[in-house]
Each structure stands twice: as structure tokens, then as C-alpha cells.
Rosetta silent file (secondary structure, phi, psi, omega in degrees, C-alpha in Angstrom):
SEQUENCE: XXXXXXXXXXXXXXXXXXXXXXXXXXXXXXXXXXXXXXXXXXXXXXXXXXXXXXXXXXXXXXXXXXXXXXXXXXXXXXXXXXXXXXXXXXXXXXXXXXXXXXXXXXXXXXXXXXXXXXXXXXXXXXXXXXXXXXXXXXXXXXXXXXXXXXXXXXXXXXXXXXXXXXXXXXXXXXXXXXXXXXXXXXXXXXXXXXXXXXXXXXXXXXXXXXXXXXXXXXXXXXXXX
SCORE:     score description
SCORE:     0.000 S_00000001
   1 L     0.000  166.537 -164.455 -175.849   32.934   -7.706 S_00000001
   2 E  -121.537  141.135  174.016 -172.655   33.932   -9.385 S_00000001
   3 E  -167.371  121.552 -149.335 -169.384   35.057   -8.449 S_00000001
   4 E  -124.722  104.451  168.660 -166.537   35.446  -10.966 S_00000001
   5 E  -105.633  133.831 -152.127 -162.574   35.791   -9.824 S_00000001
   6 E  -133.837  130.166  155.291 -160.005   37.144  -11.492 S_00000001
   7 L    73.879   42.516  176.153 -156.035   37.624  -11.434 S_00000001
   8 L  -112.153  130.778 -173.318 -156.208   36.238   -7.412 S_00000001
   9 L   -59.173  -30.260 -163.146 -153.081   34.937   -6.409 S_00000001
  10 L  -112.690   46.272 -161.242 -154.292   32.279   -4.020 S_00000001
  11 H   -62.551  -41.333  161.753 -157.229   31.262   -6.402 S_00000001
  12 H    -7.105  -51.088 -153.842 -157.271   27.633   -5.341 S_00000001
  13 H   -79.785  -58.413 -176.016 -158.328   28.448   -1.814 S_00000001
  14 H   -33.029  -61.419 -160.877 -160.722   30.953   -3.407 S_00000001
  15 H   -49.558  -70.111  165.659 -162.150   28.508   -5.369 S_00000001
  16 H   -25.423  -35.266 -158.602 -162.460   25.710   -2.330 S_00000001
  17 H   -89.799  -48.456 -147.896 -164.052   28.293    0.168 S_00000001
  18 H   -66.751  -57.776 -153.864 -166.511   29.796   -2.704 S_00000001
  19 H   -84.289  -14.513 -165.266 -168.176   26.329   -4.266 S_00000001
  20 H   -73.425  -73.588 -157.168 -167.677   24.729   -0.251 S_00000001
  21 L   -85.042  -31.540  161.579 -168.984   27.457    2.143 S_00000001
  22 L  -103.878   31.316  157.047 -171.229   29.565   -0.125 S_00000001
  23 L    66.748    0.724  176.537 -172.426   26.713   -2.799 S_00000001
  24 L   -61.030  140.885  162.453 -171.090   29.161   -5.917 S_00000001
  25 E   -96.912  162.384 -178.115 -169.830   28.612   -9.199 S_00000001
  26 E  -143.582  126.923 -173.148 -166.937   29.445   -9.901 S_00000001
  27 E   -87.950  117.524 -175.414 -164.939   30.168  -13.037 S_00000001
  28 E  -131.468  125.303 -173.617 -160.995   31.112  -12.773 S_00000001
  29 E   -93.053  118.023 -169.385 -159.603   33.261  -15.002 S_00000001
  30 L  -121.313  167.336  173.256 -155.795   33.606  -14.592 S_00000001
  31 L   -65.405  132.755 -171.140 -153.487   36.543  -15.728 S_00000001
  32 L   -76.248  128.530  169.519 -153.248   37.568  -19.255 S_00000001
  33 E   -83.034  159.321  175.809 -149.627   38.225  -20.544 S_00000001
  34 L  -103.833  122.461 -171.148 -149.112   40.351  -23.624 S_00000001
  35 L  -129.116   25.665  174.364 -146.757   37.613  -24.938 S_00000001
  36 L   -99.335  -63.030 -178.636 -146.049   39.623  -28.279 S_00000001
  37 L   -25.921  -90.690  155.984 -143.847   41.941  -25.218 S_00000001
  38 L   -30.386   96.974  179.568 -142.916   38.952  -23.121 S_00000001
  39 L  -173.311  127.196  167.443 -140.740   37.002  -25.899 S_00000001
  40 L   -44.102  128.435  177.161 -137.918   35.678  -26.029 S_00000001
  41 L  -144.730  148.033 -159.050 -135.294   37.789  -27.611 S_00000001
  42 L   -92.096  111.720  162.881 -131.655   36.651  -28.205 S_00000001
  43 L  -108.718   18.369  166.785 -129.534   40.098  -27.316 S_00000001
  44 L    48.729   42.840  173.284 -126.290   38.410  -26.975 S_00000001
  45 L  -112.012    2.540 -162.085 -126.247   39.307  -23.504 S_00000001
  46 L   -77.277  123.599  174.469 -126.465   35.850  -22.688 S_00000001
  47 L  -107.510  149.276  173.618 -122.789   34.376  -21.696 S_00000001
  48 L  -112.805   20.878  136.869 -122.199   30.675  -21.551 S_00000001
  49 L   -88.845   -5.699  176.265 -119.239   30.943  -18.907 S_00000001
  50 L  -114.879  177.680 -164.679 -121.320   32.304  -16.576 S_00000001
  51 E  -142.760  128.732 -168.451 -124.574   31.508  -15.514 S_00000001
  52 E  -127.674  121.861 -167.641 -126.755   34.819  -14.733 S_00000001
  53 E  -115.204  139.696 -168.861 -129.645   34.130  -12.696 S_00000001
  54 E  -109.779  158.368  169.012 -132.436   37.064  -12.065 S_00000001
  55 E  -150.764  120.433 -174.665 -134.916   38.311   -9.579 S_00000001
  56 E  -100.889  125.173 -160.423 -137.697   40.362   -9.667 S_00000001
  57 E  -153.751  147.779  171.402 -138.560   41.668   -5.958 S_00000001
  58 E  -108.253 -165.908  178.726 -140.270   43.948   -3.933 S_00000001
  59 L  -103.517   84.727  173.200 -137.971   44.836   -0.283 S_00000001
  60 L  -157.865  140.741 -147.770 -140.097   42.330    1.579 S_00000001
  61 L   -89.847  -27.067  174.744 -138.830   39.355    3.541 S_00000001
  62 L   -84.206  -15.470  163.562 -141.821   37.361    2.029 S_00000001
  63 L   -97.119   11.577  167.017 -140.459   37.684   -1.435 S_00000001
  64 L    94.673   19.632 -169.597 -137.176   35.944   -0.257 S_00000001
  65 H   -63.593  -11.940  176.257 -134.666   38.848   -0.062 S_00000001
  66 H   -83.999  -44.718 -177.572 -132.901   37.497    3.098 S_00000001
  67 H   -73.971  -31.756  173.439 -132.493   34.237    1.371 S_00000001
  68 H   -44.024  -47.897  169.880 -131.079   36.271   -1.922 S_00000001
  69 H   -22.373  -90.614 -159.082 -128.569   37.936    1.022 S_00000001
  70 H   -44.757  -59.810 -170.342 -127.189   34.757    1.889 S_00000001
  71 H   -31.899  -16.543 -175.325 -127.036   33.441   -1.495 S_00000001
  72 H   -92.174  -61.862 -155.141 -124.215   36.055   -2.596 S_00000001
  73 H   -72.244    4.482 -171.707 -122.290   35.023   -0.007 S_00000001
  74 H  -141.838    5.854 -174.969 -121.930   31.285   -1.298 S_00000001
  75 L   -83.812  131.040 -157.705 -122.327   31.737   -5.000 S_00000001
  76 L   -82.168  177.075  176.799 -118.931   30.555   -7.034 S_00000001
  77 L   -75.129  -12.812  159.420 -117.751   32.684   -9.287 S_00000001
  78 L   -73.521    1.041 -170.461 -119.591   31.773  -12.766 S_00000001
  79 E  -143.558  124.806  165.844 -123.120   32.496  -11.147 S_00000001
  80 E   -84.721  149.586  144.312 -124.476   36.236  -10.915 S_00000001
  81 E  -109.755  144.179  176.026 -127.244   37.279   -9.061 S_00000001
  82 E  -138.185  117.679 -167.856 -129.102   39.942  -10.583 S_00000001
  83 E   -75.037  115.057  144.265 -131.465   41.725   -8.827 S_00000001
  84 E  -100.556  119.890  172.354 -134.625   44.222   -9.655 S_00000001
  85 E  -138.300  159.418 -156.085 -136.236   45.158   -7.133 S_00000001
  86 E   -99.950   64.511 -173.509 -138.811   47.731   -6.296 S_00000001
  87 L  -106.761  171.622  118.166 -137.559   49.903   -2.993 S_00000001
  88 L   -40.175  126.241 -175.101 -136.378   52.685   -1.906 S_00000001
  89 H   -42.907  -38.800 -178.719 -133.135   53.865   -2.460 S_00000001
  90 H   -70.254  -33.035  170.833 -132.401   53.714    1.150 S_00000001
  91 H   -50.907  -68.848 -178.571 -134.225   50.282    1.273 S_00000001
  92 H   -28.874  -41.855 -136.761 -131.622   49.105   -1.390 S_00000001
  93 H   -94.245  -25.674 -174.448 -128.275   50.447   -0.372 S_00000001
  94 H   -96.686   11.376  177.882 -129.055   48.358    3.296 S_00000001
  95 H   -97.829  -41.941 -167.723 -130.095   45.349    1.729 S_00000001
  96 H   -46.436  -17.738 -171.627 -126.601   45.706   -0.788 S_00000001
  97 H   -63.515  -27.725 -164.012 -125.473   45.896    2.981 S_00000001
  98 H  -130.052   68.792  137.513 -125.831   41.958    3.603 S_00000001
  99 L  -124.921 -163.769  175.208 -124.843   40.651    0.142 S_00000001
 100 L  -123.428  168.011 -148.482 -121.677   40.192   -0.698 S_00000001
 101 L   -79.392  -40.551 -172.175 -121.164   42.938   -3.598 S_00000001
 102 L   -70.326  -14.537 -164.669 -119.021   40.704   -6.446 S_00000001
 103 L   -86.317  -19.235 -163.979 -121.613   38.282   -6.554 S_00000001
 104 E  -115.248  106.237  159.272 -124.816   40.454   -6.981 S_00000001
 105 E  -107.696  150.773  178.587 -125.916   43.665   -9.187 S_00000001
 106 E  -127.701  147.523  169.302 -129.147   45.202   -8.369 S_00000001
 107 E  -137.751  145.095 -156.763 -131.060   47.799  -10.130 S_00000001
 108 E  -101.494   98.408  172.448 -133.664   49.719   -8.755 S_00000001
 109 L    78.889   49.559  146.484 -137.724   49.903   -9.992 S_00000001
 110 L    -3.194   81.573  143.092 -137.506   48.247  -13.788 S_00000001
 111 L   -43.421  105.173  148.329 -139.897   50.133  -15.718 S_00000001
 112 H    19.096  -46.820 -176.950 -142.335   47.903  -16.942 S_00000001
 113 H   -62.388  -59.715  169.576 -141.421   48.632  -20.376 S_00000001
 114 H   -55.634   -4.365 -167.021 -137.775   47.487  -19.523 S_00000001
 115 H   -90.154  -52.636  166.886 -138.381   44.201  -17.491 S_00000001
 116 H    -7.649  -57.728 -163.847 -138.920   42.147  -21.430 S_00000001
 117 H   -97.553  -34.525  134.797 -135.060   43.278  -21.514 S_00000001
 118 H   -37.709  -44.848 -154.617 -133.988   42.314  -18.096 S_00000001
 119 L  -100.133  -10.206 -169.927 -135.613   39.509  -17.813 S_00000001
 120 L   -92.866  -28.515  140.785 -134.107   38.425  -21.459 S_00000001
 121 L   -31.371   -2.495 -153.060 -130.815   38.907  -20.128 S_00000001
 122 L  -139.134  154.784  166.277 -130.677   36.159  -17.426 S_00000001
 123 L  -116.661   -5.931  157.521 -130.584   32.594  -18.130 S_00000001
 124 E  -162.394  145.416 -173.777 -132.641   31.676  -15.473 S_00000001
 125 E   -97.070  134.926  171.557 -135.369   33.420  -13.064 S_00000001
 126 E   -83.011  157.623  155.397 -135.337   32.985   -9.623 S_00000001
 127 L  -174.123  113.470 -125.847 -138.457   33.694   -7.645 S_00000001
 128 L  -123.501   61.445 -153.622 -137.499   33.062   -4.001 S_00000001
 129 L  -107.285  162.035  168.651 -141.310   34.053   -2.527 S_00000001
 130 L  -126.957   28.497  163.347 -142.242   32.410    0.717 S_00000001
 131 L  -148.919  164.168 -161.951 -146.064   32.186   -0.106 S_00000001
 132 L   -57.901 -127.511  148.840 -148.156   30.182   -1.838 S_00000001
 133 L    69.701  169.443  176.590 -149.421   31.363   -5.630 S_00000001
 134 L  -114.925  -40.232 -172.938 -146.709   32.217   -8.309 S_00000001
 135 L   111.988  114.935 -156.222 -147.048   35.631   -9.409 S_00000001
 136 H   -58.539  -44.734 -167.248 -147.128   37.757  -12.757 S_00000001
 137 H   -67.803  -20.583 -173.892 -143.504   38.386  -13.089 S_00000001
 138 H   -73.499  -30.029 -172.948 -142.745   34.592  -12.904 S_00000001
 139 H   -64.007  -62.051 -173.961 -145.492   34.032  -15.804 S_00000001
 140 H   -78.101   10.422  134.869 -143.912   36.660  -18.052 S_00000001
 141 H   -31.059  -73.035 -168.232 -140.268   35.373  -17.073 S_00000001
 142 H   -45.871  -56.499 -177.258 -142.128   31.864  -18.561 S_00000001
 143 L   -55.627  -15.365 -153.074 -142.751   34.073  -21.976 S_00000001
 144 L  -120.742   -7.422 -166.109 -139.419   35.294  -22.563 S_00000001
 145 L    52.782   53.671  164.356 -138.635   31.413  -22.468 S_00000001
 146 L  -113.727  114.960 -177.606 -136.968   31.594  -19.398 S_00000001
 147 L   -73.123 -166.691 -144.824 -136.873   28.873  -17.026 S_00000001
 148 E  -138.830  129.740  157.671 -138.222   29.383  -13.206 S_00000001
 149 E  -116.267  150.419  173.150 -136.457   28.265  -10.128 S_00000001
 150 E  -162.194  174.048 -154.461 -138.893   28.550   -6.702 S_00000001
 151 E  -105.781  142.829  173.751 -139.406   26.867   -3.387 S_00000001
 152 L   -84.560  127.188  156.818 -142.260   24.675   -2.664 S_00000001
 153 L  -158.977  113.689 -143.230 -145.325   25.777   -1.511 S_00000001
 154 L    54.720 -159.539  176.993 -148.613   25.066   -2.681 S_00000001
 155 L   -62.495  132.335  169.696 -149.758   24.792   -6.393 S_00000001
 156 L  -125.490    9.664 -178.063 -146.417   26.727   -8.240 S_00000001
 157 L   -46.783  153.202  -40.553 -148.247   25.851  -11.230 S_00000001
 158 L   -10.386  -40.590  170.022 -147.443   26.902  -14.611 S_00000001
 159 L   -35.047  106.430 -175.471 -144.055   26.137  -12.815 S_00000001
 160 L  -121.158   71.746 -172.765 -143.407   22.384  -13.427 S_00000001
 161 L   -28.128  109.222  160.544 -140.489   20.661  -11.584 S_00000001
 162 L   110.150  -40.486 -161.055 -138.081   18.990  -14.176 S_00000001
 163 L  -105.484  -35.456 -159.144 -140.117   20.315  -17.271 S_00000001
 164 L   -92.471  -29.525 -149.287 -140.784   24.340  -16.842 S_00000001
 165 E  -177.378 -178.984  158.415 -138.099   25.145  -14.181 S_00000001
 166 E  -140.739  157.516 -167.486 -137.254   23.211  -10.733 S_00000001
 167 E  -118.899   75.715  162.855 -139.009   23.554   -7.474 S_00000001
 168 E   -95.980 -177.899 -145.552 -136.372   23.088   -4.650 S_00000001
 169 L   -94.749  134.280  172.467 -136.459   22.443   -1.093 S_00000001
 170 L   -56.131   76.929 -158.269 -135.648   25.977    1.202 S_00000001
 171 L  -141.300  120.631  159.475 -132.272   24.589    2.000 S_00000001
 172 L   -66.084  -29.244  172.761 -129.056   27.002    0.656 S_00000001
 173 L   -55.844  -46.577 -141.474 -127.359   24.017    0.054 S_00000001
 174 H   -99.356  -26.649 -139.498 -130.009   22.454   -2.201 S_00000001
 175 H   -98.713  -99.346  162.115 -130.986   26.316   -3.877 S_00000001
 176 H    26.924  -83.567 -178.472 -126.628   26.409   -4.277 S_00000001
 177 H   -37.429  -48.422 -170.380 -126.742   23.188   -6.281 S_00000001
 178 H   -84.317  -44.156  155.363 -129.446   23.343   -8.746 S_00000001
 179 H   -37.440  -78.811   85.293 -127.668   26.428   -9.670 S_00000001
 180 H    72.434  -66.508 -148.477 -124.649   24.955   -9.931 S_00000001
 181 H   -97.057   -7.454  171.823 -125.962   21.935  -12.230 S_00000001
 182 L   -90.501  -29.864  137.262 -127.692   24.684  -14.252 S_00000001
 183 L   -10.847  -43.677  177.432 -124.327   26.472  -14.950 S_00000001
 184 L   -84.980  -36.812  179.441 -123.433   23.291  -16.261 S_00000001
 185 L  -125.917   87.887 -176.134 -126.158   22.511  -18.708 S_00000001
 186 H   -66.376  -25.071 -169.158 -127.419   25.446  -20.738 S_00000001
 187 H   -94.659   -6.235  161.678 -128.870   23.235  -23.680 S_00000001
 188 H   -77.342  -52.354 -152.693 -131.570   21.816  -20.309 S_00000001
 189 H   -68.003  -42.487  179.218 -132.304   25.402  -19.129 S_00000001
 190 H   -38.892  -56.466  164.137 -132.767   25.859  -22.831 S_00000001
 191 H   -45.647  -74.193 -174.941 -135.025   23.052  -23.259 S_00000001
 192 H   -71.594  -29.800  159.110 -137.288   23.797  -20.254 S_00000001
 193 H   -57.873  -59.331 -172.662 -137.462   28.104  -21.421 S_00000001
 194 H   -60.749  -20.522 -164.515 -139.040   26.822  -24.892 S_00000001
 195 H   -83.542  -32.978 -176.730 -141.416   24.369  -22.796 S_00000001
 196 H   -76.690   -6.677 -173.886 -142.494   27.076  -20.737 S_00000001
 197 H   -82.421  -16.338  175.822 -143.080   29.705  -23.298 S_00000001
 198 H   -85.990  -44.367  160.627 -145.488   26.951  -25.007 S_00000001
 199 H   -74.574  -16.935  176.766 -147.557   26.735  -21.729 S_00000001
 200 H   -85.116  -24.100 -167.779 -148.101   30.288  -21.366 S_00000001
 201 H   -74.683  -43.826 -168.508 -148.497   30.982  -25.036 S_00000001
 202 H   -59.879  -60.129 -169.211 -151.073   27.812  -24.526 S_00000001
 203 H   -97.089  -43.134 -174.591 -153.001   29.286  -21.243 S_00000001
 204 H  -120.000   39.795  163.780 -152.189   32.532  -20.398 S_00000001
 205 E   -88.955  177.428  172.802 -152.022   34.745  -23.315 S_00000001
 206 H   -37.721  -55.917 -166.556 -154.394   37.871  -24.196 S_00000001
 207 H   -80.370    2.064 -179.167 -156.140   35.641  -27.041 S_00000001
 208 H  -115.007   -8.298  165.150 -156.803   32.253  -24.969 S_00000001
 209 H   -70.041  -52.733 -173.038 -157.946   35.552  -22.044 S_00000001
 210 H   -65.883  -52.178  164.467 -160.347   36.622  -24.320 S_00000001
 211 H   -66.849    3.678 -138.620 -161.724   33.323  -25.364 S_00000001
 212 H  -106.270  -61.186 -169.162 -161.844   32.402  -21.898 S_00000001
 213 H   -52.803  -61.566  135.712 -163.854   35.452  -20.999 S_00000001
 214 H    11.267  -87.685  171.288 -165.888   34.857  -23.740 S_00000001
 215 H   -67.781   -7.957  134.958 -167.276   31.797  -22.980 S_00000001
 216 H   -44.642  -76.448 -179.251 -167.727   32.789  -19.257 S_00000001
 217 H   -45.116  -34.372 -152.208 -170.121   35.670  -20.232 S_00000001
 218 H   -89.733  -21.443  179.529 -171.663   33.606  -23.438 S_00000001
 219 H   -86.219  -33.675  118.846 -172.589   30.990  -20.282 S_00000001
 220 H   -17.046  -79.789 -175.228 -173.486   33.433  -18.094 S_00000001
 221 H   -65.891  -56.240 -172.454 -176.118   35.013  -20.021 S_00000001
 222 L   -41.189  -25.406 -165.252 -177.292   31.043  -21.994 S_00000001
 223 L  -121.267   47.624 -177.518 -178.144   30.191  -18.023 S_00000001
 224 L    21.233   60.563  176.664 -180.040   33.710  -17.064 S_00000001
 225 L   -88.027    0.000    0.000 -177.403   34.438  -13.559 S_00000001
């Protein structure tokens, strides 16, 4: 028998439980970016005295917004946080409540259309999640050739400490720093945005989706399931 999953955040596990406790193959398909959108584009919004680091959020404690809080409060003055996140106004104005205000702008529910230019804006993406999996917005972050900072837990794969992004420890001191040392070297963060836009262009665009499927289905049918 057959069973085919797609776009699941925690596919790993999927995968384990599927071929373990019910003997299945299993194929994994991960999400396709449109990566003619998702592209880098130089809009001279980019400053090199400051260092502007972004987040894409919903107002949930599991996508790290309490650690964003604190983070405002200890961030020097060369490093923005810049927030989108997907709330309620009233959600917003009481998380704006615990930040401290110069360090942070937030803007409220990015149209879809609009995140390509947000996210092209920032010189590096945070994505400050407290579960395992990575997420869509971090993949098309990776497309814009933007590097990724996140927390460890599980597989953060495409994310690739040192080459794609870095993968620190939950520590504000430790988050504090690698900011800090990215502030300082724009020509790395540079470096690791082109590597990651080369694995996504590599794995997850529409045309390596298509072949993918493609060869699921053409395998599918060659072995009558």
C-alpha cells in the first residue's frame, strides 16, 4: 500500500512512524517556492551601519515572540528588529507593550505579495520558533538570498549552521552575539544568502516540485499501487 505526504512540517517523524508502524512507502515531497517571486533584489534598502534583522511571526509564544520581547531590550544600537507578524491589532499594540520601542518596528499581516519586499529589506532572517521543522517563510527568506538565524531543534534543514545561516543555542546572550558578529561581517552574511539561494533553487523550487512529482506518479503507476 501507498501513502504519499506532502508540505508536513514534521515530515521526518512522519516518515519514521509510516515505513516503522504501518510498513509504507514513503516518498517526501517538500514545499515548492515560486523562486522567480522569492529573489533576491538589491533595493538599496540595505544599510551597512546597521544591521536589520527580520521576523516573520504569527502572536504565538511557540514562534518565539517572548524571546523577540527580550531581545529589544538588549539590542545595541546598529541592530533593528523588524517584525511582521500576523495578529490582531490589539494582539500587536500589547506585544509592542514588552519591547523596548527604539529597537523594534513591527508591521502588521504582510500581504503575501509584499513579504519578497520585506523580506529583501533585512540582512538577515530570524526565525525564533520553538518547534521542530523549519517552515515556508524561512525557505523563501533562503530565496531572496537571505541568511537564516534559528535555535536548535531537530532537523532545521535547508538551514545549515556556518554555511546557510547559524543555528544557536536558546541563550540571549549567545542569540545577542551572533548578531553582533553579523553586524560586523556583511561580506559572510553575504556569502551564506548566495549559498542558500543555490540550495533552494537546487531542491525546493516549482521545476525540481514538478520533476519530483513526476517521478513519484511515473513510479506509482510502473509498480501498479
Amino acid at each position: 500500500s501507498l501513502e504519499v505526504f506532502r508540505n508536513y512540517p514534521n515530515y521526518q517523524h512522519v516518515t519514521k512512524w509510516v515505513s516503522s508502524e504501518r510498513n509504507k512507502q514513503v516518498w517526501y515531497v517538500p514545499n515548492a517556492i515560486d523562486t522567480d517571486l522569492f529573489r533576491p533584489i538589491h533595493n538599496g534598502l540595505i544599510n551597512n551601519s546597521q544591521l536589520n534583522a527580520g521576523l516573520v511571526c504569527r502572536n504565538d509564544v511557540l514562534h518565539g515572540i517572548e524571546i523577540a520581547a527580550q531581545l529589544t531590550h538588549v539590542l545595541p544600537e546598529n541592530i533593528k528588529l523588524n517584525i511582521a507578524m500576523a495578529a490582531t491589532r490589539e494582539e500587536i499594540n500589547n506585544f509592542k507593550l514588552k519591547c523596548n520601542p527604539k529597537n523594534v518596528n513591527v508591521v502588521e499581516n504582510v500581504e503575501q505579495s509584499k513579504m519578497p519586499e520585506f523580506i529583501n529589506s533585512q540582512d538577515i532572517m530570524l526565525n525564533l520558533r520553538l518547534q521542530e521543522g523549519i517552515g515556508r517563510t524561512t525557505i523563501e527568506a533562503m530565496a531572496c538570498g537571505k541568511p537564516i538565524l534559528m535555535l536548535p531543534m531537530g532537523d532545521r534543514y535547508p538551514l545549515m549552521d556556518g554555511k546557510t545561516g547559524f543555528i544557536v543555542k536558546n541563550d540571549m546572550s549567545e542569540i545577542l552575539n551572533s548578531l553582533k558578529n553579523a553586524a560586523g561581517d556583511k561580506a559572510t552574511l553575504e556569502r551564506m544568502g548566495q549559498e542558500a539561494r543555490r540550495v533552494i533553487e537546487k531542491e525546493f523550487s516549482n521545476t525540481v516540485f514538478g520533476e519530483r512529482m513526476d517521478k513519484i506518479y511515473t513510479s506509482i503507476i510502473n509498480k501498479g499501487f
